[in-house]
C-alpha positions in Angstrom: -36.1 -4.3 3.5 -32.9 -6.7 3.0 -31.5 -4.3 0.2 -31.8 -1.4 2.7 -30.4 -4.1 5.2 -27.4 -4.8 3.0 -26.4 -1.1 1.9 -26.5 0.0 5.0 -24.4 -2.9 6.1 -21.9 -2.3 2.4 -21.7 1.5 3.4 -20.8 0.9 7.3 -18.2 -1.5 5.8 -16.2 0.8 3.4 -16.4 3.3 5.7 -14.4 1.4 8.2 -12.3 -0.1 6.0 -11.1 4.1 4.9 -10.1 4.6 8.6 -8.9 1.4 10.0 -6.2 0.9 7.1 -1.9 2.0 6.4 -0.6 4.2 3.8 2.0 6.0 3.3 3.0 8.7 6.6 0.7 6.6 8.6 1.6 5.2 12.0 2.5 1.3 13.8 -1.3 1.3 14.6 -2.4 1.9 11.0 -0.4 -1.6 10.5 -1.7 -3.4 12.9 -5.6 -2.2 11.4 -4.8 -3.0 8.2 -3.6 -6.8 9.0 -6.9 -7.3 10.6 -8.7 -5.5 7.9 -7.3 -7.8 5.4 -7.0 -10.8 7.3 -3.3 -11.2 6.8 -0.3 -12.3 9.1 1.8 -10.2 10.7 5.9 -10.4 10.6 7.7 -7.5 11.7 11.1 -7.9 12.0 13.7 -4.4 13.1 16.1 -3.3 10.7 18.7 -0.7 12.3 16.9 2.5 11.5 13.8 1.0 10.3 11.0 -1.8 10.7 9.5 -4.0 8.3 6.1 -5.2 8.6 5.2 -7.9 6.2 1.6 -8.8 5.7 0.7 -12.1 3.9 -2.7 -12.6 3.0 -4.5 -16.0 2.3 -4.4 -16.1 -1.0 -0.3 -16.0 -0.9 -0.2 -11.9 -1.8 2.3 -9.8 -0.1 2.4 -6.1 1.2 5.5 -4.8 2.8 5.3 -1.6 5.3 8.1 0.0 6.2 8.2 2.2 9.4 10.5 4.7 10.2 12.0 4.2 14.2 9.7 7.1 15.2 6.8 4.9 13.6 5.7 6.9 10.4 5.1 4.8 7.3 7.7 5.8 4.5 7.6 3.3 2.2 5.0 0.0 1.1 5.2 -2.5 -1.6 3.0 -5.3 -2.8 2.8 -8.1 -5.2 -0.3 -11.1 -6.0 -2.6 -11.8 -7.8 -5.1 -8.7 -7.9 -4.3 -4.8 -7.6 -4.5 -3.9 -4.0 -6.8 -0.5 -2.8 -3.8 2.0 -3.9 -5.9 4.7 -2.7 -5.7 3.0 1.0 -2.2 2.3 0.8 -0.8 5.5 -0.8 -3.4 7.9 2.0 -3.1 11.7 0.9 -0.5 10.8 -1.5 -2.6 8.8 -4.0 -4.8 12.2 -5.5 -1.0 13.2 -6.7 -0.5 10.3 -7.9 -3.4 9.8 -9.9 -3.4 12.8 -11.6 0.2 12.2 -12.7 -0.9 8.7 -14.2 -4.3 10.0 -15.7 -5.4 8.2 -18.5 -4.8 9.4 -22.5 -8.0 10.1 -23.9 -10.8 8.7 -21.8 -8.5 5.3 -22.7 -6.7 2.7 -19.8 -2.9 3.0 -20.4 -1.5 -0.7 -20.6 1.7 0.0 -19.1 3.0 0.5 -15.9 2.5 3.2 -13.7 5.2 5.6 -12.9 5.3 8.7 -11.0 8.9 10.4 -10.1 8.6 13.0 -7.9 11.1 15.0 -5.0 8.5 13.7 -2.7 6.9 10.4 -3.8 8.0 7.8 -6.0 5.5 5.2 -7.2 5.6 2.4 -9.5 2.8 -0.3 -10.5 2.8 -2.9 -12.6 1.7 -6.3 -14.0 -0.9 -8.1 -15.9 -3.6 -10.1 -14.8 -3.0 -12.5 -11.8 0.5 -11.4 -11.2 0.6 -7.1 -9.8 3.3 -6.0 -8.1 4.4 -2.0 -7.4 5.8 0.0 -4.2 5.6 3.7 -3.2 8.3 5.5 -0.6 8.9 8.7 0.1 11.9 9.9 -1.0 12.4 12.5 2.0 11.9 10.0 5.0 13.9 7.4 3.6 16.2 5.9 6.9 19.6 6.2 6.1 20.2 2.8 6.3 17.3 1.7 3.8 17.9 0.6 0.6 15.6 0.2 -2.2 16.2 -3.4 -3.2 14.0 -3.9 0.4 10.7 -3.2 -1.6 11.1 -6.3 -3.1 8.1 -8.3 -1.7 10.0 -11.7 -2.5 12.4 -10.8 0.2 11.8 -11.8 3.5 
């Protein structure tokens, strides 16, 4: 009876965290689901064309969404001390990216992750207790967004 009680309660609870999270074309309200998904604060501050929603969680790690004035995610980047849920943060985008990082051989690359393409750019690195990456989309890029922003040191 409690291990029925428990999956049930494991399954309700990744299937709410898949809908009630951000990634990558996703709107303001995604944000706002995802800092209360992850327990984080919230600091948004407006940048002319852009906003930037900064997420800190307890345990000091950083995510940075950036939203386009019209609301649509274009670009996120993290950094702490274990790999966040690419697959929630990247959305749609994360299949593509996946299969252009597959691993060699059945084998776990050691390297960082990097995927270049005319509609996605992703990069993931790190070692253990120190991960850091970002993803944008090329194509909705504000024009008055530059890409030293993804650094999640930068306020």
């Amino acid at each position: 009876m409690r291990l029925g009680l428990v999956a049930i309660c494991l399954s309700l609870g990744c299937l709410s965290a898949g809908c009630a999270s951000a990634s990558l074309g996703g709107g303001y309200d995604s944000v706002v689901a995802d800092r209360a998904q992850i327990s984080a604060r919230l600091r948004s501050t407006s940048v002319a064309d852009h906003q930037v929603h900064r997420l800190t969680l307890i345990n000091g790690a950083v995510r940075k969404e950036f939203a386009a004035s019209g609301g649509a995610v274009f670009a996120i980047s993290w950094s702490g001390r274990a790999k966040p849920d690419l697959r929630q943060l990247m959305g749609p985008y994360f299949s593509r990216f996946q299969a252009r990082t597959a691993t060699v051989s059945g084998r776990r690359i050691r390297r960082a992750l990097v995927a270049r393409q005319s509609d996605l750019v992703v990069f993931s690195g790190g070692a253990n207790g120190a991960f850091w990456g970002y993803a944008y989309l090329p194509k909705a890029l504000p024009g008055d967004f530059v890409l030293s922003e993804l650094d999640p040191a930068t306020p």
